[in-house]
ZARO-465442 format. One record per residue (C-alpha): residue in one letter; chain; x, y, z. Coordinates in Angstrom, 1 decimal. Each point is the difference from the previous one (the first is absolute). Example, Ala and Ser with C-alpha at 12.3 -4.5 7.8 and 13.67 -1.06 7.14 Angstrom:
BEGIN
+------+-----+--------+--------+--------+
| type | mol |      X |      Y |      Z |
+------+-----+--------+--------+--------+
|    A |   A |   12.3 |   -4.5 |    7.8 |
|    S |   A |    1.4 |    3.4 |   -0.7 |
+------+-----+--------+--------+--------+
***
This chain:
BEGIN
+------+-----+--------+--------+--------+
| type | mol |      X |      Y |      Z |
+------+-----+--------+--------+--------+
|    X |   A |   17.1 |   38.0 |  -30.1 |
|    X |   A |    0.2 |    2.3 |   -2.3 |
|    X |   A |    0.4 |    3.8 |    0.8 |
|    X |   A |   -3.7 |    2.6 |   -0.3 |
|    X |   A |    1.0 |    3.7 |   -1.0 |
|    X |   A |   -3.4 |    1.1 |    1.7 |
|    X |   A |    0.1 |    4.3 |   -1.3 |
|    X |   A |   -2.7 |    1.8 |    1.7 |
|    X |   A |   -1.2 |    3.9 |   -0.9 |
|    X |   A |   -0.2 |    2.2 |    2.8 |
|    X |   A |   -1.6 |    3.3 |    0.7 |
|    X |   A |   -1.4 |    0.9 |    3.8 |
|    X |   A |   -0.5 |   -3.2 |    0.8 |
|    X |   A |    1.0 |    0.3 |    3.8 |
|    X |   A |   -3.1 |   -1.2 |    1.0 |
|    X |   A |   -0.4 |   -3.1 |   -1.0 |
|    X |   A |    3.5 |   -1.0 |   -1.4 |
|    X |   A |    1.2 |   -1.7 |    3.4 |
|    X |   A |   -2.8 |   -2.8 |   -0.7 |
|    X |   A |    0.8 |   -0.7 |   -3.3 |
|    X |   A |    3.8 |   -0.1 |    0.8 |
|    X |   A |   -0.6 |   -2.4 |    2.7 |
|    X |   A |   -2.0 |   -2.4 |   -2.2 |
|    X |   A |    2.9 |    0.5 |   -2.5 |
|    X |   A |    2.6 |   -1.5 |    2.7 |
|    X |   A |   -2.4 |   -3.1 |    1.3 |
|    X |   A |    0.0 |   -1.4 |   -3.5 |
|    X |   A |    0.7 |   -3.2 |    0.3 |
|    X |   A |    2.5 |    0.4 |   -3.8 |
|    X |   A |    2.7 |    2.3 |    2.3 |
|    X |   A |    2.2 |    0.4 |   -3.1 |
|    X |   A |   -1.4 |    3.1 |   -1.1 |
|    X |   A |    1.7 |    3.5 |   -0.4 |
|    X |   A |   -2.6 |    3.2 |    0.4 |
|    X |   A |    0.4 |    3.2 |   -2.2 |
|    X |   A |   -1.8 |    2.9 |    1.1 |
|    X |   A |   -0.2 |    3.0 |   -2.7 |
|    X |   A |   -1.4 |    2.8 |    2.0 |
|    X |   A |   -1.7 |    3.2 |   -1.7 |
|    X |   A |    1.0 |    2.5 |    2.6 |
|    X |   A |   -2.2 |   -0.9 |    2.3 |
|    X |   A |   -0.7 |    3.4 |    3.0 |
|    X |   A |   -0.4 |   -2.5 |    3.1 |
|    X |   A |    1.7 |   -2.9 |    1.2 |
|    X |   A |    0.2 |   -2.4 |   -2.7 |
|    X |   A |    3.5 |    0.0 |   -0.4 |
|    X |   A |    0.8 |   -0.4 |    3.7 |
|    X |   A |   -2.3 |   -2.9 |    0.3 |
|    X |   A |    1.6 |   -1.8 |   -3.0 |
|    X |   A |    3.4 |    0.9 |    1.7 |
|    X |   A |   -1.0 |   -1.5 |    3.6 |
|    X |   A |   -0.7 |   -3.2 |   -2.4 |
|    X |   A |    3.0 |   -0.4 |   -1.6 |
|    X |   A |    1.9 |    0.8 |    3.1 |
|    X |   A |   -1.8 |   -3.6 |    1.2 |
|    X |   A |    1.2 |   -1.8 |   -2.8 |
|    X |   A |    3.4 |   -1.3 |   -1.8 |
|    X |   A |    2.0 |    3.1 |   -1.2 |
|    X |   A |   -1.5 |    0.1 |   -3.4 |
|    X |   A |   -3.0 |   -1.4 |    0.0 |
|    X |   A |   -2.0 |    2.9 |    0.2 |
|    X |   A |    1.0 |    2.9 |   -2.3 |
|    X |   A |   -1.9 |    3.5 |   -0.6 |
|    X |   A |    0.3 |    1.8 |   -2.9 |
|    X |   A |   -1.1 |    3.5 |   -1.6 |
|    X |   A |   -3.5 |   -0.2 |   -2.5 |
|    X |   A |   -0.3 |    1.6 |   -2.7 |
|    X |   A |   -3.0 |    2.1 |    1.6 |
|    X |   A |   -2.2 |   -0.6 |   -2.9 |
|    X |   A |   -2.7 |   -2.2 |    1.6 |
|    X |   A |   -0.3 |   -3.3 |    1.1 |
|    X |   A |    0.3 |   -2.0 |   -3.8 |
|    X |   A |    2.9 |    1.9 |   -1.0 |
|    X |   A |    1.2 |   -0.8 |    3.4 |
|    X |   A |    0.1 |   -3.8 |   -0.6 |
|    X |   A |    1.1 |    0.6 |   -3.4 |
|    X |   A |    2.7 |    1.5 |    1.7 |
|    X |   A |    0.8 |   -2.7 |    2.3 |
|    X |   A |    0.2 |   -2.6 |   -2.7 |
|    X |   A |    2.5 |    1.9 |   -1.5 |
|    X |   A |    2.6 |   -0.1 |    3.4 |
|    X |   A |   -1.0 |   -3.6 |    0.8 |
|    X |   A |    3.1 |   -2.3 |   -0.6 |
|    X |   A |   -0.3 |   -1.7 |   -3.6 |
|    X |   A |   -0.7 |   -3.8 |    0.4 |
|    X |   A |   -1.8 |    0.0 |    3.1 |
|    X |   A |   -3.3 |   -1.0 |    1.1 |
|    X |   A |   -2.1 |    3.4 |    0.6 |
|    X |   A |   -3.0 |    0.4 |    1.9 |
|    X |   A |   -2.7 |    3.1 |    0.3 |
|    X |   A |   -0.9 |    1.2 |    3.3 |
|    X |   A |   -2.3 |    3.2 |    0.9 |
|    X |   A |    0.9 |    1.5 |    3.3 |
|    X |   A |   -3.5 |   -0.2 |    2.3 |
|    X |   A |   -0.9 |   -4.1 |   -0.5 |
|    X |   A |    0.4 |   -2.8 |    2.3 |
|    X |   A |    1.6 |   -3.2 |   -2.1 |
|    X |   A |   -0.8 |   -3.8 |    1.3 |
|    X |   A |    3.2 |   -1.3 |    1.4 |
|    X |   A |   -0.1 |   -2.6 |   -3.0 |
|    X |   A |    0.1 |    2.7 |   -3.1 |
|    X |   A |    3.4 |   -0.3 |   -0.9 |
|    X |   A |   -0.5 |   -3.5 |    0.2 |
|    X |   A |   -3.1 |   -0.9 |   -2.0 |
|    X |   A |    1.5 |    2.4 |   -2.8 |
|    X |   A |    3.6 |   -2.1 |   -0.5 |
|    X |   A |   -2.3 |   -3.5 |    0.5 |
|    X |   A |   -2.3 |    1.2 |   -3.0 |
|    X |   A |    2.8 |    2.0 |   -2.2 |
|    X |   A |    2.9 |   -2.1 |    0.6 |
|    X |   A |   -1.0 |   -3.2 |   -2.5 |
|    X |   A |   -0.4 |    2.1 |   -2.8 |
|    X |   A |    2.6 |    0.4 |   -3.1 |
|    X |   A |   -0.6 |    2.8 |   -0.5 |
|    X |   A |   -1.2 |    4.1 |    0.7 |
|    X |   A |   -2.2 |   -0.7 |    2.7 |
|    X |   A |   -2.6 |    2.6 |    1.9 |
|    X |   A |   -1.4 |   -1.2 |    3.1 |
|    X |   A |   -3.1 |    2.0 |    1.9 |
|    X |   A |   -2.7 |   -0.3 |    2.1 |
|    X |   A |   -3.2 |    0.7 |    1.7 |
|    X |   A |    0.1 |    1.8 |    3.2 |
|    X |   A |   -2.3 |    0.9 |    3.4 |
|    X |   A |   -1.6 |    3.3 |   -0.8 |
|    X |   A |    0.1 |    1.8 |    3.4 |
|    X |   A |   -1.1 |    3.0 |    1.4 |
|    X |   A |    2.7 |    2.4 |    1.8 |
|    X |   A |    0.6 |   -1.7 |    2.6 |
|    X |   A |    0.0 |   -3.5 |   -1.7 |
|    X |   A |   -3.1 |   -1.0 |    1.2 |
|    X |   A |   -1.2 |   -2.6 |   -3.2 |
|    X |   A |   -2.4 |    1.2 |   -1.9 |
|    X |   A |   -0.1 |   -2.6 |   -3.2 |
|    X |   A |    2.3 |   -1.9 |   -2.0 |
|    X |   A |    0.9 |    1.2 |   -3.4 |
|    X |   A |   -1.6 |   -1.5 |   -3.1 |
|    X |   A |    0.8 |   -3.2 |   -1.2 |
|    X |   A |    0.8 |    0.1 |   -3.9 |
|    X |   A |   -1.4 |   -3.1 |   -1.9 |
|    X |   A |    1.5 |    0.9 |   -3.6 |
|    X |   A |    3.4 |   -0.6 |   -1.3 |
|    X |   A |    3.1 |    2.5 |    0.0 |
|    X |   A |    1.4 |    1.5 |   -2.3 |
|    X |   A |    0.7 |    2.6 |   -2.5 |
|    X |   A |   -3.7 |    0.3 |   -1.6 |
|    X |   A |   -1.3 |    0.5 |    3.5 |
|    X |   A |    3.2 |    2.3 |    1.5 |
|    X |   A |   -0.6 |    2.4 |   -3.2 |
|    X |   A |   -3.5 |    0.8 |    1.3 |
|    X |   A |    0.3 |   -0.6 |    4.2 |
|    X |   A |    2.4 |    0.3 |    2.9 |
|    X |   A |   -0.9 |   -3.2 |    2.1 |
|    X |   A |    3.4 |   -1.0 |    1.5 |
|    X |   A |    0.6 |    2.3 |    3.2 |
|    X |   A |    3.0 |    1.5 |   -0.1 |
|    X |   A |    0.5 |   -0.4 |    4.0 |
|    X |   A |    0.1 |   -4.1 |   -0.7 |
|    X |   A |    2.1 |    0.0 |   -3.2 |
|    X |   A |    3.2 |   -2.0 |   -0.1 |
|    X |   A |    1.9 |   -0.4 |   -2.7 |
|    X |   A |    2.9 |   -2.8 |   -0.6 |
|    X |   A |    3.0 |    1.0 |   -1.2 |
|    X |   A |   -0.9 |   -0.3 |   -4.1 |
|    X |   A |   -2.7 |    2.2 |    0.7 |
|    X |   A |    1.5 |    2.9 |    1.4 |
|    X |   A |    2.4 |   -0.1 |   -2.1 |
|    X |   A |   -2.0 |    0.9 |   -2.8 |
|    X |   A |   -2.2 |    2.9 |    2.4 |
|    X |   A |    3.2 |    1.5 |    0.2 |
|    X |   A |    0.7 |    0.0 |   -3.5 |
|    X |   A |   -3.2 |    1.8 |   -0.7 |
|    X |   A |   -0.5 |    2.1 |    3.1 |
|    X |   A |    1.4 |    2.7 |   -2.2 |
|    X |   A |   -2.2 |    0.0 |   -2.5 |
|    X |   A |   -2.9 |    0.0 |    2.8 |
|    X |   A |    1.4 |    3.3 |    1.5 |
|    X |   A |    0.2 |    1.4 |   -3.8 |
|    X |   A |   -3.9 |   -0.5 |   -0.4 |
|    X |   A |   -0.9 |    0.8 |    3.8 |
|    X |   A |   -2.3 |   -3.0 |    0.6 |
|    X |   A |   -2.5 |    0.2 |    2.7 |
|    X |   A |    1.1 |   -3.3 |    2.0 |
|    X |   A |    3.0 |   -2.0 |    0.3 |
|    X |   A |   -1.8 |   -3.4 |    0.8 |
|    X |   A |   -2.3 |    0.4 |   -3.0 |
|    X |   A |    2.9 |    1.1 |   -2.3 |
|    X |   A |    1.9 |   -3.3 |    1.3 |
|    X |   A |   -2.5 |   -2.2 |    0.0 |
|    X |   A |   -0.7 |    0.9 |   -4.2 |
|    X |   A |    4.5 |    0.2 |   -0.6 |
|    X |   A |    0.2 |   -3.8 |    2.0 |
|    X |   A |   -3.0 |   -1.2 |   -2.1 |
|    X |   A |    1.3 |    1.9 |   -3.1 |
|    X |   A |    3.0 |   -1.9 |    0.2 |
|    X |   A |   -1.2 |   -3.8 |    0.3 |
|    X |   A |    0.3 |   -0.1 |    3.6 |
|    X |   A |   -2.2 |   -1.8 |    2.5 |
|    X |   A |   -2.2 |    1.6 |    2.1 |
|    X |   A |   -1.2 |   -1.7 |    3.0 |
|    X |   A |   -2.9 |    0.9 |    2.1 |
|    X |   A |    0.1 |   -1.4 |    3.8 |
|    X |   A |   -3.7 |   -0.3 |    0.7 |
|    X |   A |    1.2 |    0.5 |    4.3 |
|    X |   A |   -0.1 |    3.1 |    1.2 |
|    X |   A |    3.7 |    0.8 |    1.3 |
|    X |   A |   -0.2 |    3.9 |    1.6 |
|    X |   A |   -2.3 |    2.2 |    1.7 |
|    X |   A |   -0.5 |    2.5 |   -2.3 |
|    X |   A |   -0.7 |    3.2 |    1.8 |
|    X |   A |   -2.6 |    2.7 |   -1.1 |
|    X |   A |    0.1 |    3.8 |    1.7 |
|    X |   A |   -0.5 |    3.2 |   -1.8 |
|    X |   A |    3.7 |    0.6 |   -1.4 |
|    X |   A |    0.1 |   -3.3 |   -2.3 |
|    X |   A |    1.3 |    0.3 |   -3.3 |
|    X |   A |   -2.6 |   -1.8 |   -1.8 |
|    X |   A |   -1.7 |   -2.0 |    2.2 |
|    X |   A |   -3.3 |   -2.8 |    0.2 |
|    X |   A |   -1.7 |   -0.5 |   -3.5 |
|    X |   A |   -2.8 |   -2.7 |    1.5 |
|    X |   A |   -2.5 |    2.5 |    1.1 |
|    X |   A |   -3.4 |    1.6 |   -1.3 |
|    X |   A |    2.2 |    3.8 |    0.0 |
|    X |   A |    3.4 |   -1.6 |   -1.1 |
|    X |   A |   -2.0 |   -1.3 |   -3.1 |
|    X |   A |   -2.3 |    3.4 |   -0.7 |
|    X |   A |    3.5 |    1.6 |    0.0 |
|    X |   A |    1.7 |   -2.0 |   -2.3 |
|    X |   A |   -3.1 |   -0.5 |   -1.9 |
|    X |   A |    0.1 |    3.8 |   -0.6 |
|    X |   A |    3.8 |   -0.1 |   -1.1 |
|    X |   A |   -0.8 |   -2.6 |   -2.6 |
|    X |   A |   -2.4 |    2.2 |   -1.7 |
|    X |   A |    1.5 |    3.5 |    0.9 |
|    X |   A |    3.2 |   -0.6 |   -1.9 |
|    X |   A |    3.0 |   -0.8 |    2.6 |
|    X |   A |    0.2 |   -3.4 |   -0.4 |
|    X |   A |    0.1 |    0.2 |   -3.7 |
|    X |   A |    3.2 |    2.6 |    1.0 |
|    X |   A |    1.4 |   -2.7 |    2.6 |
|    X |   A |   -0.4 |   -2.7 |   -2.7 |
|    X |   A |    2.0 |    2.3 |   -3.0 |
|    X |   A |    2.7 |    0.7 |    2.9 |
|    X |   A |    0.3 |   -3.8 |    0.3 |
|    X |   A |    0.1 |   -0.8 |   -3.4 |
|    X |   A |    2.9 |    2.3 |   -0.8 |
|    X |   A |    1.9 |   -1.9 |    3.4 |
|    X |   A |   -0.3 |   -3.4 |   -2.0 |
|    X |   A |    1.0 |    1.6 |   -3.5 |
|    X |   A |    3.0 |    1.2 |    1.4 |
|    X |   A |    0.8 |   -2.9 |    1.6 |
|    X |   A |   -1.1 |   -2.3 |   -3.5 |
|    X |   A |    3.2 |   -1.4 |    0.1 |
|    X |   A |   -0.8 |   -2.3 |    3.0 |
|    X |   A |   -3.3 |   -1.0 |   -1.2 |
|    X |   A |   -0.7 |   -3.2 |   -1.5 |
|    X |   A |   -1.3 |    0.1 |   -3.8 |
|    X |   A |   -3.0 |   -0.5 |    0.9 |
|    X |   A |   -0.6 |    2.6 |    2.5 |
|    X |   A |    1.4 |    2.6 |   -2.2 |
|    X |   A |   -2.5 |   -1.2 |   -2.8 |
|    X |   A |   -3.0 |    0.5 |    2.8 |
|    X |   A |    2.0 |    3.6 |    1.2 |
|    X |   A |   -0.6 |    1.2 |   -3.4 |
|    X |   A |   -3.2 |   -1.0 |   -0.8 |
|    X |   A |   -1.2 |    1.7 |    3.5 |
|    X |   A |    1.6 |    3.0 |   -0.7 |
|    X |   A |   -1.9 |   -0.3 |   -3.3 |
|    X |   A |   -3.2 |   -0.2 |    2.1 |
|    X |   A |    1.0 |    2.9 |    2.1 |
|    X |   A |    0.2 |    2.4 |   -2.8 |
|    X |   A |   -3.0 |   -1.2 |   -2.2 |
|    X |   A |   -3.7 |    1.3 |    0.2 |
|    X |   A |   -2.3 |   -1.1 |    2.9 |
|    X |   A |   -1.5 |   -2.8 |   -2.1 |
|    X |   A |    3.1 |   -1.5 |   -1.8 |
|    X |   A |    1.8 |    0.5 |    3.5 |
|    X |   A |   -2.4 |   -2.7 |    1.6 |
|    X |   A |    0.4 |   -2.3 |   -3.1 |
|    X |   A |    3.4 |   -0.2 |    0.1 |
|    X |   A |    0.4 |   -0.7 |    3.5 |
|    X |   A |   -2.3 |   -2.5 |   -0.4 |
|    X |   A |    2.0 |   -1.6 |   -2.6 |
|    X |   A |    3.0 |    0.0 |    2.0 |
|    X |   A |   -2.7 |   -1.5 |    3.0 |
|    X |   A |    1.4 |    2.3 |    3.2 |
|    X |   A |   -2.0 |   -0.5 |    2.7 |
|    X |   A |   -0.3 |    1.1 |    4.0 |
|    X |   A |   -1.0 |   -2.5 |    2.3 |
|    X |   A |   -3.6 |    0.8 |    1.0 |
|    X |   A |   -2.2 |   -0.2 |   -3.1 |
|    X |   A |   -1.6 |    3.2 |    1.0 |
|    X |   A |    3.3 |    1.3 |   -0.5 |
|    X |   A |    0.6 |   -1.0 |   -3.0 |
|    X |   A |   -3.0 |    1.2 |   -1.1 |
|    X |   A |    0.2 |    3.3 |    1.1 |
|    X |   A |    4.1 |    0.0 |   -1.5 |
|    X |   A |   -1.8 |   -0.7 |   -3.0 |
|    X |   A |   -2.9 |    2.7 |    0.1 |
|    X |   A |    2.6 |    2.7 |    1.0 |
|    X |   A |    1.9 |   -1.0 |   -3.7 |
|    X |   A |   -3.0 |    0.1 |   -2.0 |
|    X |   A |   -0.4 |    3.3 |    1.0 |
|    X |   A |    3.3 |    1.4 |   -0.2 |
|    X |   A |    1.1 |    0.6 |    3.6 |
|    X |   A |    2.5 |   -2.1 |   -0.3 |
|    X |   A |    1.6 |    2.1 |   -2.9 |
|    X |   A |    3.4 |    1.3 |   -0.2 |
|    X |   A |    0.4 |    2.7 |   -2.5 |
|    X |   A |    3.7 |    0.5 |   -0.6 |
|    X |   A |    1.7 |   -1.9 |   -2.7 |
|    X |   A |    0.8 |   -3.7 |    1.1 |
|    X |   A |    3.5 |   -1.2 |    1.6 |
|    X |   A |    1.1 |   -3.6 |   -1.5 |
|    X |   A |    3.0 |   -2.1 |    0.6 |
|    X |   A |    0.6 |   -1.3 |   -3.5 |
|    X |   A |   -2.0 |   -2.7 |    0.5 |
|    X |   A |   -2.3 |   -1.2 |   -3.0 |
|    X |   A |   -4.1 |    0.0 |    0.3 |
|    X |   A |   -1.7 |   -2.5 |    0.6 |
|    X |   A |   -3.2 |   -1.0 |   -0.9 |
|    X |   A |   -1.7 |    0.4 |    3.5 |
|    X |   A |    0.6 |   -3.9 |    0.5 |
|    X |   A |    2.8 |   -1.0 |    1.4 |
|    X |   A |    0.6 |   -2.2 |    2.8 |
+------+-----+--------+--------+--------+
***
């Protein structure tokens, strides 16, 4: 029974942080350890996290002080204190986990060799947990042609076995360095990166709560998709895409040849005109999981929105010819 470093980011989460702890203590996996990282939070966050651990075995719960740079750099941070060679876990602060989480996670992860990233779907639910849908169901394969271009592993499911988090915390660094806009997108492209499995659990395991003060939030609705829509085309995802690229090229070194060949060649693409942009990512054949998607990925390249106009970071690694792997 191996042990689950769960680290959770905290910030004025009073509210609805006694749910999710209680869901965290009736998994049915009770080897777990739980490390909050709080960002100063002004009410009673760090008195509910302290009634918790005063419940539970003298270290099993353990606060700490964030960085108080947002939630990503807040994880980032986390990764960085968790024990090296454990099994680590994400957790947000306002969800309500299935008592079988932990569970389903080691019974997927535990067979493999190697890195391994386990995540997902989830119960989208409205403030007060009332169901409202299930999160999509992803037909495609994983893995790094797709994680380049999409974040599609939640962050508040992701488990990683010990081989995996070993190389997250060898590159959270280089994430902090380039100030990428989400830790479960950033790990989901490094795990990939590196030739490790990523496993997609089709069973929702949490209720995954939605109120004004989430971080991100749903992506399934008619707004969630104008909005994101608008980002693709106004500029900030090319940005968020540039920030993530100089996260993997400064952590090349735990990349498989391969994926640093693809690395390069997309941050080729990401410099390039409009036109040659789309080409080349079409070479290299990155896709997102709805067609639409794609299509529209593609449309923003063609005409340059996806352009980053500062000279281009690389990790030593040789071009390819846009057709590896």
């Amino acid at each position: 029974m191996p042990q689950i470093v769960i680290l959770m980011a905290t910030y004025n989460g009073a509210a609805f942080l006694p749910r999710q702890l209680a869901s965290i203590a009736a998994q049915t996996h009770e080897n777990w350890r739980l490390i909050c990282s709080d960002d100063s939070s002004s009410d009673d966050t760090r008195a509910v996290i302290a009634n918790f651990a005063a419940s539970r075995a003298p270290g099993q719960v353990q606060i700490i002080d964030g960085p108080r740079a947002g939630a990503t750099a807040n994880f980032l941070h986390l990764i960085a204190q968790a024990p090296p060679g454990a099994w680590l876990a994400f957790s947000d602060q306002d969800d309500d986990w299935h008592p079988d989480k932990l569970h389903r996670a080691l019974a997927m992860t535990a067979p493999a060799s190697g890195p391994a990233h386990y995540s997902a779907r989830t119960l989208i639910c409205d403030a007060d947990l009332r169901v409202l849908t299930e999160s999509p169901r992803f037909a495609r394969p994983f893995g790094l042609r797709n994680a380049l271009v999409q974040a599609c592993t939640a962050g508040n499911t992701s488990v990683f076995n010990p081989a995996a988090a070993t190389i997250l915390q060898a590159g959270a660094a280089a994430a902090r360095a380039a100030d990428v806009v989400a830790h479960d997108w950033w790990a989901y492209q490094l795990i990939a990166g590196a030739g490790g499995a990523i496993l997609k659990d089709d069973t929702p395991v949490l209720k995954y709560r939605q109120h004004g003060a989430n971080e991100m939030g749903r992506n399934d609705t008619a707004a969630a998709r104008r909005k994101r829509l608008a980002m693709l085309f106004d500029g900030s995802f090319g940005g968020w895409l540039a920030a993530n690229h100089m996260a993997l090229t400064g952590a090349g070194d735990l990349l498989t040849s391969e994926s640093r060949a693809v690395l390069h060649d997309f941050g080729a693409a990401l410099h390039a005109p409009g036109p040659l942009a789309a080409a080349c990512m079409a070479r290299l054949r990155l896709y997102r999981h709805e067609t639409a998607g794609t299509a529209a990925l593609y449309a923003a390249a063609a005409m340059g929105r996806l352009r980053h106009r500062t000279a281009p970071i690389t990790s030593g690694a040789a071009g390819s010819d846009g057709s590896a792997g």
